[in-house]
N, C-alpha and C positions, 0 to 999 in steps of 0.2 A: 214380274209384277202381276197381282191378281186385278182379275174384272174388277172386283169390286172398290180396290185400291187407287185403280183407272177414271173410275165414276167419280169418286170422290176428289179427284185431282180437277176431274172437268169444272165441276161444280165451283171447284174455290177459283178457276181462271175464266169462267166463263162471266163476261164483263154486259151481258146483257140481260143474267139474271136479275131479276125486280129484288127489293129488299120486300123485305118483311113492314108490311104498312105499321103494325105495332113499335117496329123500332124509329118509325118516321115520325118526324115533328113536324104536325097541324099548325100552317102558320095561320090560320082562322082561330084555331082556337086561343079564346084565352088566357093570361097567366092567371096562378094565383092573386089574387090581389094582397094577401100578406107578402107574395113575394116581390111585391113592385114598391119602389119608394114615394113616397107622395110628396113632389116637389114644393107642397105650401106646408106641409109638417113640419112644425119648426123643431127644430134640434131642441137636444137635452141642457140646461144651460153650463151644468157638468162638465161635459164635453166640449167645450167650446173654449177659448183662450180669449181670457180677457185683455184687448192691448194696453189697457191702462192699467192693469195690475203689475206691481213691479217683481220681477223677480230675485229671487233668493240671490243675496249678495256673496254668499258660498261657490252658488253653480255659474256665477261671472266671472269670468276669467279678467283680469287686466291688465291691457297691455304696457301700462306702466308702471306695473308693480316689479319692483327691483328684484333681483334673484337676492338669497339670503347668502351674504360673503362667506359666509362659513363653509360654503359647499362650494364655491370657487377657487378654479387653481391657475396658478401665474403662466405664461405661454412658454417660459423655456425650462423649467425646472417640474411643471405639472406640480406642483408640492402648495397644498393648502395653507400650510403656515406662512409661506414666502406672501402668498395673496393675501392674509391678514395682517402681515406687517407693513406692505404696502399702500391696504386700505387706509390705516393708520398711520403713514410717514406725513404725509401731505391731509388734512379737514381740505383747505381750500386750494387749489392747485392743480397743474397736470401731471395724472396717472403715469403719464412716461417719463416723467420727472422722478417720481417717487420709485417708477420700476429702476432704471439708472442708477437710484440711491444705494436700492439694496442689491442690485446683480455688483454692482464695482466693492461694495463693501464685500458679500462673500467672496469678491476673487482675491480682495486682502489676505479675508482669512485663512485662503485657500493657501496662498502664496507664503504666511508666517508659521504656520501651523503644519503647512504639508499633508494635510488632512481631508476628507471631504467637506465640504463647508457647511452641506445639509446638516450633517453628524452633530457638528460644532453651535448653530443655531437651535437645532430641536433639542441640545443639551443644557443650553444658555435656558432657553424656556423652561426645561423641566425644572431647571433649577430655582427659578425665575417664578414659578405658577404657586400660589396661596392653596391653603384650605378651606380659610378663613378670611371673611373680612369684619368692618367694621362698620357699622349703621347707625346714624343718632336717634335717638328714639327721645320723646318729650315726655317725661312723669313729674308731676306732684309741681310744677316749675321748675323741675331741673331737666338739664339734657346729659344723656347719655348715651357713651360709645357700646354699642353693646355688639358681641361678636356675632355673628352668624356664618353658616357651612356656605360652602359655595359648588355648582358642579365644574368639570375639570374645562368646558370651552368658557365658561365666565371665567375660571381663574388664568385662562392662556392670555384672555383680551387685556386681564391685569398686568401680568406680566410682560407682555405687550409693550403698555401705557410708560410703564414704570422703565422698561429699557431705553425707550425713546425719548422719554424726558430728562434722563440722567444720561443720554447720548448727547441729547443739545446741554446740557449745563459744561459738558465736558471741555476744556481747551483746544486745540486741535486746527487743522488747518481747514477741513470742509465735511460736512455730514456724512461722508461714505466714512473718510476716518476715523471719526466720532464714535461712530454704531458699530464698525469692527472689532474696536478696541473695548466697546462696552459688551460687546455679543460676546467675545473672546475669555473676558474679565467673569462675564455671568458664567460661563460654561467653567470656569476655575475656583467656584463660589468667591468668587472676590467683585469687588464696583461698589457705586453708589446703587446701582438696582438692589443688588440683592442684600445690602445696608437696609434699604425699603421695606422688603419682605421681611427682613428679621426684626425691624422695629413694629408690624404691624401684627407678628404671631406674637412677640413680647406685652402688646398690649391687650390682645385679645385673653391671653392667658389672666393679666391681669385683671382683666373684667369681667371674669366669668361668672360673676355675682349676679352680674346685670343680664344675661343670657335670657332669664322667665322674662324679658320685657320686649323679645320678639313680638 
């Protein structure tokens, strides 16, 4: 190692050299006073949060706001459609009454079909789901059926409707049977549902006169 290399090592470990008084901070001296805050300066009102202004009902979250069914799925099967027919078995009632309804009817259908029973239900639907429905609309004193499009999760909730009400009309011994044998019937375009759906495209076709009265 060179002298000079030697000195300069001293220098950086030698613990009793003084600093450089320019790199010392004068605690006599003064701050800026732009750079100090003036505790009686009252803030900008801008900046300040009004507690009585309410806030935007967008950025509120609420904790009782229901999730939207449509993106819910049933605990043994994970399948969305099984959780919309459930929604709909039972308006007033317990959930596990209506889950019961439809897990025993697929195992019906599972059991006469020999088939998967998902397969058998989302075919019933398909068969089961409108284009179209029908809207009354009020001109000149008259009322009118007039058709309109529908998108495919409004036409599933129809289809829906219409299996489960043409389930309870059906004879039968208790509602799992009922709905098997209508779920079954839909998937074979045969029932009263899909009677339903052919009577309600039959009419729309007929009224397509009245369509400009969207």
């Amino acid at each position: 190692m060179s002298r000079q290399d030697q000195m300069d090592q001293k220098k950086k470990r030698d613990p009793k050299k003084k600093r450089d008084p320019k790199d010392q901070m004068d605690p006599k001296k003064k701050r800026d006073p732009k750079d100090q805050m003036d505790p009686k300066k009252k803030r900008d009102p801008k900046d300040q949060m009004d507690p009585k202004k309410k806030r935007d009902p967008k950025d509120q979250m609420d904790p009782k706001k229901k999730r939207d069914p449509l993106d819910q799925i049933d605990p043994i099967f994970s399948n969305k459609l099984v959780n919309m027919v459930v929604n709909r078995i039972l308006k007033h009632g317990k959930k596990s009454l209506a889950y019961r309804i439809i897990y025993q009817s697929l195992k019906k259908i599972e059991q006469k079909t020999k088939k998967n029973p998902l397969f058998v239900l989302r075919k019933a639907i398909f068969k089961l789901t409108p284009q179209l429905k029908l809207k009354s609309r009020r001109r000149s004193g008259s009322t009118y059926q007039v058709p309109i499009e529908i998108n495919e999760e409004e036409g599933k909730i129809l289809a829906i409707r219409w299996l489960l009400e043409s389930s309870r009309k059906r004879s039968g011994q208790n509602m799992q049977f009922k709905l098997s044998h209508e779920i079954m019937d839909a998937a074979r375009d045969k029932g009263d549902a899909i009677r339903k759906k052919q009577e309600i495209h039959k009419m729309a076709e007929s009224n397509k006169a009245f369509a400009h009265y969207r």
